[in-house]
N, C-alpha and C positions, 0 to 999 in steps of 0.2 A: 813470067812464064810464057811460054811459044803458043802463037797462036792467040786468032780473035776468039773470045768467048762472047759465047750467042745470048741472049738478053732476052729477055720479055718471055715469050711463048718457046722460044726455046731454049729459054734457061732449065736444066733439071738440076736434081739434088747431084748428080754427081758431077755434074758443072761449076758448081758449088764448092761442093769437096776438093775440085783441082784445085780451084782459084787458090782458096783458104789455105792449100797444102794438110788437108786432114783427112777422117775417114770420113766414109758415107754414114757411119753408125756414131760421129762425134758431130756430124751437121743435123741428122735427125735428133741428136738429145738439145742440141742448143732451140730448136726450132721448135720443141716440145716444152719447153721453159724447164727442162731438168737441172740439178745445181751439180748433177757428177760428172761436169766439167771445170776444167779451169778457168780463169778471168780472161787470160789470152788467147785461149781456144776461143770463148763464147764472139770474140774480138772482131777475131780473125773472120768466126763464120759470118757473125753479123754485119761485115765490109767486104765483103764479096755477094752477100743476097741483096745489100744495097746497089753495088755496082754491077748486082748482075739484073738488077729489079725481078730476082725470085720471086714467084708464091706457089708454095708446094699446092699439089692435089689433094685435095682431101679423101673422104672416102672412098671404098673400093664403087660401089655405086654410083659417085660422083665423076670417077673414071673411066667408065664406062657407058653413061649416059652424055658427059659432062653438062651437066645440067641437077642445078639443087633446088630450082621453085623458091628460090627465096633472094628477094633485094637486102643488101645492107644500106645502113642509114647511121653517117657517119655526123654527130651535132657534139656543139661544143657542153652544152651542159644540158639540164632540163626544167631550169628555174627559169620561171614569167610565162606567160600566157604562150608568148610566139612561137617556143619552142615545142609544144603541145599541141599549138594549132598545126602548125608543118606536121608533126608525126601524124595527127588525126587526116588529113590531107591527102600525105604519102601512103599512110597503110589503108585508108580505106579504098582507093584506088590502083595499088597493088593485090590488093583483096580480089578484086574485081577482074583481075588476071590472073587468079587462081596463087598469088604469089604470097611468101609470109614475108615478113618483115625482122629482120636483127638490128637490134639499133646497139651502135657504139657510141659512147660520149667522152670526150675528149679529155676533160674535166679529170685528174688525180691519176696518169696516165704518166709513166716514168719512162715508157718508152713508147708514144705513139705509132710510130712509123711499125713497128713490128706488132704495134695490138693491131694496127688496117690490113697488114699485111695474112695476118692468123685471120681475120674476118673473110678477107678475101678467097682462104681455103674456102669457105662455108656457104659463099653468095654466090650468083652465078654476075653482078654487075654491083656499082658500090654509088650513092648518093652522098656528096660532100657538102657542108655549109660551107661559104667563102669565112674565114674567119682567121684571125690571129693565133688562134692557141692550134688551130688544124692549118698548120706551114703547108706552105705550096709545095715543097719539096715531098711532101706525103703524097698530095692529092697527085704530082708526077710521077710517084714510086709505083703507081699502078700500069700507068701508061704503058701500050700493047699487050699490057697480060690480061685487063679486065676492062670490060665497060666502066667508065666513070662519065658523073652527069655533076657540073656544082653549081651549086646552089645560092645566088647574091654572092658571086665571087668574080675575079679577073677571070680575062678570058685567057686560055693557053692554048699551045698548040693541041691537035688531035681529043681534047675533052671539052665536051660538050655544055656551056655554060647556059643559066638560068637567072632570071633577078625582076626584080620591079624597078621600075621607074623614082629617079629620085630627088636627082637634082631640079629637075622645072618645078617639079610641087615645092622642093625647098624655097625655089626665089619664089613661089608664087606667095607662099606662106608670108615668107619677112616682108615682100613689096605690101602684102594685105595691113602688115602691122607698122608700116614705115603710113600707110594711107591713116592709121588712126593715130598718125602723131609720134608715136612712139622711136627716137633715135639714136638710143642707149642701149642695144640688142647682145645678148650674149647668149653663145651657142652651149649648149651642155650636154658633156657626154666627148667619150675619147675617138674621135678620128681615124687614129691606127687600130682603133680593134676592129674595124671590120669594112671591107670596099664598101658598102652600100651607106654605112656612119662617115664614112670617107666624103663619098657622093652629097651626101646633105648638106656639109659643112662648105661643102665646091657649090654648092647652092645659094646658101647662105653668104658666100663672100662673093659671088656675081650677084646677088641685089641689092648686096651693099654697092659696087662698083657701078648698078647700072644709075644708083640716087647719086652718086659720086661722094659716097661716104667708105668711111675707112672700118672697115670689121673689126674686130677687137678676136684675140688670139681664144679658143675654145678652152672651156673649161673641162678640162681631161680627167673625166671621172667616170669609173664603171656604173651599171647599165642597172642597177635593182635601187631595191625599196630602200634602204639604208641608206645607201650611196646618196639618194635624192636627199633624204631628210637630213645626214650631216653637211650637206651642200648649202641645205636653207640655213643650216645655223649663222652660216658662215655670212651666208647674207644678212639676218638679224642681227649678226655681229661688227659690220659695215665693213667688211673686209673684199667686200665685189660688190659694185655696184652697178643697178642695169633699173631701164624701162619697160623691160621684154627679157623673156627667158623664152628661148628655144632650144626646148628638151630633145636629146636623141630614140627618147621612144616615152610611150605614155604612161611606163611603171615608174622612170622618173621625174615627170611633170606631174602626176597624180600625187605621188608622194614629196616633193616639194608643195604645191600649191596647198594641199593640208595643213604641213607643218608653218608654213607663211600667217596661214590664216588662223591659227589655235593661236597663235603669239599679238594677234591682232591688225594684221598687214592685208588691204584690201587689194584683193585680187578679184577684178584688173586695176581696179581704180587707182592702186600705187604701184605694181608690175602687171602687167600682162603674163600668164602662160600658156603655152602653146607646146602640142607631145610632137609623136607618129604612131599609129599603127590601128588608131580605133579600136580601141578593148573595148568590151561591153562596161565597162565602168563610167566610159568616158561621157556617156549618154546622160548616167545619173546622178552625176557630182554637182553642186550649184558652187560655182556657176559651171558649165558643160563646160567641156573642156575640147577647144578648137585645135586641131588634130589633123593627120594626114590617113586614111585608110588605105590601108595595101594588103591585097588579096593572097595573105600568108595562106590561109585552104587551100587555094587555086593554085598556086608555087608549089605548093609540098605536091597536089595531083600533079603537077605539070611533069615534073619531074621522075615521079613514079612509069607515068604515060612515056617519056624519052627513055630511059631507064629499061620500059620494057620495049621497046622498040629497037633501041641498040642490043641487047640480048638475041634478039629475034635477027640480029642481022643487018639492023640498016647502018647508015654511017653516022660517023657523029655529023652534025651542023658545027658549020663553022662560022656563024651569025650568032652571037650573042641574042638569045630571045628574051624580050622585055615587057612584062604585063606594067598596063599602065596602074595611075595609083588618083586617088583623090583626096581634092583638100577640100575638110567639113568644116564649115564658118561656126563656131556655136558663142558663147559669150565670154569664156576666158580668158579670151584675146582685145576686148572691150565692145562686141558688138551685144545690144541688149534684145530682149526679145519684142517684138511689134506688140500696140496694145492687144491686139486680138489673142494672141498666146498668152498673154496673161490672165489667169485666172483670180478669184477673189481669195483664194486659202492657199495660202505663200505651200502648203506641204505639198500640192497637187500640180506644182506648174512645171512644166516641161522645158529643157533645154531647146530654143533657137539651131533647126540646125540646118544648113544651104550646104550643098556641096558644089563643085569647081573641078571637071577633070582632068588630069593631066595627060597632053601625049606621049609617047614613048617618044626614049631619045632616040634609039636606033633603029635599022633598017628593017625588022621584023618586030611584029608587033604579031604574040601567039596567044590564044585564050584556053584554057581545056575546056572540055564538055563541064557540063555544070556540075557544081559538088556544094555539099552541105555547107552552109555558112555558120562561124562560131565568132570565137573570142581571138582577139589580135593584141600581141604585140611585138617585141624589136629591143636591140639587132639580136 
C-alpha cells in the first residue's frame, strides 16, 4: 500500500483499517475480542496493530482528559512470596500518587501481546517484569505510544529499566562456600527464564573461574515448591550429585532442604544450601537458611515512583538503575552459630545471621524513599 504509515502516537484505527485493507467497523470488532469475524479478517487486523504498534483510546473521558489515574502492572504469574511483595511495593506507592493499580498476569494468556495492548487502553503508563513468558517483543510493542518502566529486565532502547544487583552477591555467595571447603556446587533453577536468574548463574561461573575451577552446567528447573522437592528426589536418588546447592530463589532451597532432611540427609553437614531473596521463612528454618536479600518492596516502589514520573513528563533514563542487594551468612551454608547464640532449649535458639553488602554493578545506584518491609522472594 502507498505511503509511510504513522506508528506509535499516530497510529489511529483507521490507519489500521488501511493497512489491513478492512473496515473501520471490522477493526473495532476484532479489537473488542468479537467472534463476527472471520479467521483472516481478525489476521489481517492483528498484523497491521502489530506493525503499526496500535493502542486504541479508550474512553470518551480518557480522550479527553488523556489521563486514567491508573498504572498497569504487567507480572508473569502470582505464585511465591516475590511476586506479592512487588505488587504490595508498586501499589502502595502508586497509592500515594493518587493512582490505582490493574495488574495483568502473563500466566494462561493465548495472546499476550494483544491482552498488554487492551490494558494499555485502560492505564495511562504500563510496569513490566523482565521475564521469559512477557517477550521483549511485547514490552517494545508499546514503545512511543505509552510509558513503559521494566522491571529486572534487559535494557532496550527508549524504556526505562529497573533491577537489583546480582551477579557480585552470586560470586560472593559461592567464593563464601568454596571458603568452607565445599567444591562440588550446583546451580539450581533455569537461567533462560529470566535476566536477573540469568545474572546469578554469570555469578556463579565467575567464582568458579576466579578459584580456577570449572562450573558444572545448571540445573534447569522451574522456580516453586514442587519443582524443589522432585529436584531433591533425584538427588536422594544419586542421579546429581553436589557439596553445595545454589538455589535460584528461596521457595526452592526451602523446599529442597526439607525434603533432604525428612529422608535423613544432613544439611549442611552432607550438602550445604543456599536460596535468594530472604523470605521471612528463611529466618526460622533450622538450620537458617543463608540467602541473598533483595529489596523486591523497594523495586516494586521504585518502579511505581519512575512510572509516575514518565506520566508526568520526564524522560525515560537511559542508565539502567540498580538497587544493591545482600548476602545473609546464616548456617545452612555450614556456618554454625557462636556459643553465645546458643541457648540451652534447642526449641528457642535463633538462626546465626551476618550480612555482607553488595555494590551495584552499574553506573547508577537509586534507592526510593522508604517503604514498608515484608516477605521476599524470586524470580
Amino acid at each position: 500500500m502507498a505511503g509511510v504509515q504513522p506508528t506509535g502516537h499516530g497510529a489511529t484505527i483507521y490507519s489500521v483499517a488501511e493497512l489491513a485493507g478492512v473496515s473501520i467497523a471490522s477493526v473495532s470488532r476484532v479489537l473488542q475480542g468479537s467472534t463476527a469475524v472471520s479467521d483472516r479478517t481478525r489476521e489481517k487486523v492483528l498484523a497491521a496493530v502489530e506493525q503499526l504498534n496500535y493502542v486504541p483510546l479508550g474512553a470518551a473521558r480518557s480522550l479527553a482528559v488523556r489521563h486514567h489515574e491508573a498504572h498497569g502492572l504487567v507480572l508473569p504469574e502470582l505464585t511465591g512470596p516475590y511476586y506479592a511483595e512487588l505488587l504490595l511495593g508498586f501499589e502502595t506507592r502508586a497509592a500515594e500518587y493518587g493512582q490505582s493499580v490493574v495488574l495483568l498476569l502473563a500466566q494462561g494468556k493465548k495472546d499476550l501481546a494483544r491482552a498488554v495492548r487492551q490494558l494499555a487502553t485502560r492505564v495511562d503508563g504500563l510496569a513490566m517484569l523482565g521475564s521469559a513468558s512477557i517477550p521483549d517483543s511485547v514490552v517494545m510493542s508499546l514503545h512511543g505510544s505509552k510509558p513503559v518502566v521494566l522491571i529486572a529486565g534487559d535494557e532496550h532502547p527508549g524504556v526505562e529499566a529497573i533491577g537489583a544487583e546480582n551477579v557480585h552477591s552470586a560470586e560472593q555467595l559461592v567464593a563464601h562456600l568454596f571458603r568452607h571447603g565445599r567444591s562440588r556446587l550446583l546451580f539450581v533453577g533455569d537461567p533462560d527464564v529470566a535476566p536477573d536468574v540469568r545474572d546469578r548463574y554469570h555469578g556463579f561461573v565467575r567464582a568458579h573461574e576466579a578459584a580456577s575451577l570449572t562450573p558444572a552446567e545448571p540445573a534447569r528447573i522451574a522456580f516453586q515448591e514442587a519443582d524443589g522437592t522432585a529436584f531433591a528426589d533425584r538427588v536422594l536418588a544419586g542421579e546429581l550429585t553436589a557439596d553445595a546447592l545454589v538455589c535460584a530463589n528461596d521457595e526452592l532451597a526451602l523446599s529442597i532442604m526439607h525434603r533432604l532432611q525428612d529422608c535423613g540427609v544432613d544439611v549442611p553437614g552432607d550438602v550445604a544450601v543456599v536460596g535468594w531473596d530472604d523470605v521471612m521463612t528463611a529466618r526460622y528454618v533450622r538450620p537458617g537458611l543463608t540467602t541473598v536479600r533483595q529489596p523486591v518492596h523497594e523495586l516494586g516502589a521504585l518502579a511505581a515512583d519512575r512510572l509516575h514520573q514518565r506520566v508526568s513528563g520526564a524522560p525515560a533514563r537511559e542508565d539502567l538503575q540498580v538497587l544493591p542487594t545482600t548476602v545473609v551468612i546464616r548456617e545452612s551454608c555450614g556456618c554454625g552459630a557462636p556459643p553465645s547464640e546458643k541457648p540451652a532449649a534447642r526449641h528457642t535458639r535463633s538462626p546465626r545471621s551476618h550480612t555482607h553488602t553488595s555494590p551495584p554493578v552499574r553506573t547508577t545506584r537509586t534507592t526510593p524513599s522508604p517503604a514498608p518491609q515484608g516477605k521476599r522472594d524470586q524470580p
